[in-house]
C-alpha positions as protocol buffer text, in pm:
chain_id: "A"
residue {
  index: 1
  type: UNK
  ca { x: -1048 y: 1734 z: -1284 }
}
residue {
  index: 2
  type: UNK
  ca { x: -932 y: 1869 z: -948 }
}
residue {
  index: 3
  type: UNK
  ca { x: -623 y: 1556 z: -932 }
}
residue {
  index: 4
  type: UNK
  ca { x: -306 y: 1612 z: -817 }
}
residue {
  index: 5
  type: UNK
  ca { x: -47 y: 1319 z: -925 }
}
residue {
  index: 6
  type: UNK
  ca { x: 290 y: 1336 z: -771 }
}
residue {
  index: 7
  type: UNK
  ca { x: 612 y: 1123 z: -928 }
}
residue {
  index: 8
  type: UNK
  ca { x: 740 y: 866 z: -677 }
}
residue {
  index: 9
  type: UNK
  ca { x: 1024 y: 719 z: -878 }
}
residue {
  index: 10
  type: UNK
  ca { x: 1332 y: 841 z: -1058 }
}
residue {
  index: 11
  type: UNK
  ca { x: 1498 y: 1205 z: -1106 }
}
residue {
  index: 12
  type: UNK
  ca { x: 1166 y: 1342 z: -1097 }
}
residue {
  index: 13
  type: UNK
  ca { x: 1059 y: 1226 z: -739 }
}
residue {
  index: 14
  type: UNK
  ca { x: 774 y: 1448 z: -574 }
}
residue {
  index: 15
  type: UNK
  ca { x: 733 y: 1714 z: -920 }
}
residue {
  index: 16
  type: UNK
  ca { x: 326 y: 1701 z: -935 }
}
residue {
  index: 17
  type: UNK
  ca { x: 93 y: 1834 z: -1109 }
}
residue {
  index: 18
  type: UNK
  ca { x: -285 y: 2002 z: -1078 }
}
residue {
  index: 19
  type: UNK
  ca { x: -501 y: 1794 z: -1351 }
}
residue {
  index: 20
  type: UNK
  ca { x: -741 y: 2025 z: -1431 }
}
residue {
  index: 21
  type: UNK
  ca { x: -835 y: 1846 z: -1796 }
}
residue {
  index: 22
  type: UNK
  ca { x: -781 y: 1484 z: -1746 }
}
residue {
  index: 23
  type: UNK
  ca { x: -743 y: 1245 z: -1996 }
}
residue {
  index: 24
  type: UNK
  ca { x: -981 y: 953 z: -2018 }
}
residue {
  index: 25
  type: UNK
  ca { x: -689 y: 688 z: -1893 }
}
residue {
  index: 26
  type: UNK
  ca { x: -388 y: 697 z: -1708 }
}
residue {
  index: 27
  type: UNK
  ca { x: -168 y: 395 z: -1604 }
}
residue {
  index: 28
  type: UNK
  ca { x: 169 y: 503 z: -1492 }
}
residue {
  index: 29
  type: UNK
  ca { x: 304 y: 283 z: -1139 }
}
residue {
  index: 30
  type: UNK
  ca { x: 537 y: 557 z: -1066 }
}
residue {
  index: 31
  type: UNK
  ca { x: 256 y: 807 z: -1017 }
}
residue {
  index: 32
  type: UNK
  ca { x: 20 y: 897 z: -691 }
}
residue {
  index: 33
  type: UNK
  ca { x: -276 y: 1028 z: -727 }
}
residue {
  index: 34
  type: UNK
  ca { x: -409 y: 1207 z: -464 }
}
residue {
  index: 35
  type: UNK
  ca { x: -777 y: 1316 z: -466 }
}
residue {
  index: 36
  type: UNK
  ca { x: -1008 y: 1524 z: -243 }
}
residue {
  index: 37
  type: UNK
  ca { x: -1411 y: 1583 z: -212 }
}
residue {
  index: 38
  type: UNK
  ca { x: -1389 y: 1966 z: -206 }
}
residue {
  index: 39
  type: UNK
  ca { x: -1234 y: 2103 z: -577 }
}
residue {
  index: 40
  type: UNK
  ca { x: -1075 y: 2403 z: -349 }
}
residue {
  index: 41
  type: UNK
  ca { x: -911 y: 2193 z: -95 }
}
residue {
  index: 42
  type: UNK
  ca { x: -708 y: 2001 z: -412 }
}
residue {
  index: 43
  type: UNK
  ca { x: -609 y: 2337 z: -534 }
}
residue {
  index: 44
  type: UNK
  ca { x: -493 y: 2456 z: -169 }
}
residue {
  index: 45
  type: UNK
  ca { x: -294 y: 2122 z: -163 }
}
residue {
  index: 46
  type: UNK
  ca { x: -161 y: 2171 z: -522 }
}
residue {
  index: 47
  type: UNK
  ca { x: 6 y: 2534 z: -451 }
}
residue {
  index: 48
  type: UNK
  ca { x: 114 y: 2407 z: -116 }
}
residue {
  index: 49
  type: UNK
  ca { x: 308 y: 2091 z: -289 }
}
residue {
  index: 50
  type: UNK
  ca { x: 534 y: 2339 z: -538 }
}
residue {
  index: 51
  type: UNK
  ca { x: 639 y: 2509 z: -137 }
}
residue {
  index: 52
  type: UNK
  ca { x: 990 y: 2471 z: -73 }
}
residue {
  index: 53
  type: UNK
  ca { x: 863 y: 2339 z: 280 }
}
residue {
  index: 54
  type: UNK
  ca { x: 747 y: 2029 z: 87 }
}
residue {
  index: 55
  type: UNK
  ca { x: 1028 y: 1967 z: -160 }
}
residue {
  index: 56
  type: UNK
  ca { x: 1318 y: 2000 z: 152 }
}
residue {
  index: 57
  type: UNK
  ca { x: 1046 y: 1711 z: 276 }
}
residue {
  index: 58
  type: UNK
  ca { x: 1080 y: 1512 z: -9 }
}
residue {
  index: 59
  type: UNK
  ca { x: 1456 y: 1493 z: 5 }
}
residue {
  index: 60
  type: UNK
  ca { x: 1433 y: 1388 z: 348 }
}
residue {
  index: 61
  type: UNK
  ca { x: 1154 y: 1091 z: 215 }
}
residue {
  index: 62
  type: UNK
  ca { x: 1394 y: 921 z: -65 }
}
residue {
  index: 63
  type: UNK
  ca { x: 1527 y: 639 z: -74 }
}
residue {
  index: 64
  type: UNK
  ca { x: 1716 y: 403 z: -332 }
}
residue {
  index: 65
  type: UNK
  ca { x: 2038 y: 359 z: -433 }
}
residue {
  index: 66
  type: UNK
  ca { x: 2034 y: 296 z: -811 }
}
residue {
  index: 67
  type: UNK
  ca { x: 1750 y: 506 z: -856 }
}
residue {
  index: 68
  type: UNK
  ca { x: 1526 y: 768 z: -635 }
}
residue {
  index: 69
  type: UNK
  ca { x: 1156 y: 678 z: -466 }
}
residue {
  index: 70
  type: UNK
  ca { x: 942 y: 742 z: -229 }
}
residue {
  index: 71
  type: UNK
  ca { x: 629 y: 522 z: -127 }
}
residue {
  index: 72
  type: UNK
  ca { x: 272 y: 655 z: -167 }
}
residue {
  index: 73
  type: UNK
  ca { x: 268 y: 694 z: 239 }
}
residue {
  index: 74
  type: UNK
  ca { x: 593 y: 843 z: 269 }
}
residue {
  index: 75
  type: UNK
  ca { x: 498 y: 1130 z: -36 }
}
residue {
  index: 76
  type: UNK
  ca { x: 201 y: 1184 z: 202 }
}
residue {
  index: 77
  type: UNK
  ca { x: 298 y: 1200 z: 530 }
}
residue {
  index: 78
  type: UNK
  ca { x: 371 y: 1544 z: 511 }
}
residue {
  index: 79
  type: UNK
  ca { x: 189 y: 1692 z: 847 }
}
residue {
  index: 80
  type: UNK
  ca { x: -69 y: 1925 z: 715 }
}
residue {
  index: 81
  type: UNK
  ca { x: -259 y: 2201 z: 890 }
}
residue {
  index: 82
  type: UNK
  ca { x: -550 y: 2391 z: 751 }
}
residue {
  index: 83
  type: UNK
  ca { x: -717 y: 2698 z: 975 }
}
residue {
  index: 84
  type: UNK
  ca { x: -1036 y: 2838 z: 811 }
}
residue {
  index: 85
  type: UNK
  ca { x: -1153 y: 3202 z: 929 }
}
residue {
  index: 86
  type: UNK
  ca { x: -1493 y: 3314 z: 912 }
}
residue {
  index: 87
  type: UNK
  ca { x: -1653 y: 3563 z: 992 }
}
């Protein structure tokens, strides 16, 4: 619970998805799985990843000819900043 997989191959390149039931196995090569130690810092990154900022980065990211993909580094090599406020 708390994974976020992102396609890296085909028509679907860089859709994700929150997992917040998982299944007991997964085995899918075209998938990235991204996971985090803090629960709320996967759901920050999950809402950030369905941000037009990130999808105009993900056309920028494929490549292919026949068919569209993206490496594992490239699908997360988007520059991320985070600024907590307390107080």
């Amino acid at each position: 619970s708390g994974d976020i997989v992102i396609a890296r191959t085909g028509a679907s390149t860089g859709e994700n998805a929150y997992i917040y039931i998982p299944p007991k196995a997964v085995f899918a090569s075209y998938l990235v799985r991204l996971q985090f130690d803090n629960i709320g810092y996967s759901r920050i990154v999950s809402l950030f990843l369905r941000d037009s900022q990130y999808k105009e980065f993900i056309q920028g990211v494929i490549g292919g000819s026949a068919q569209p993909n993206a490496s594992a580094q490239a699908l997360s090599s988007f520059k991320w900043l985070f600024v907590s406020f307390s107080g």
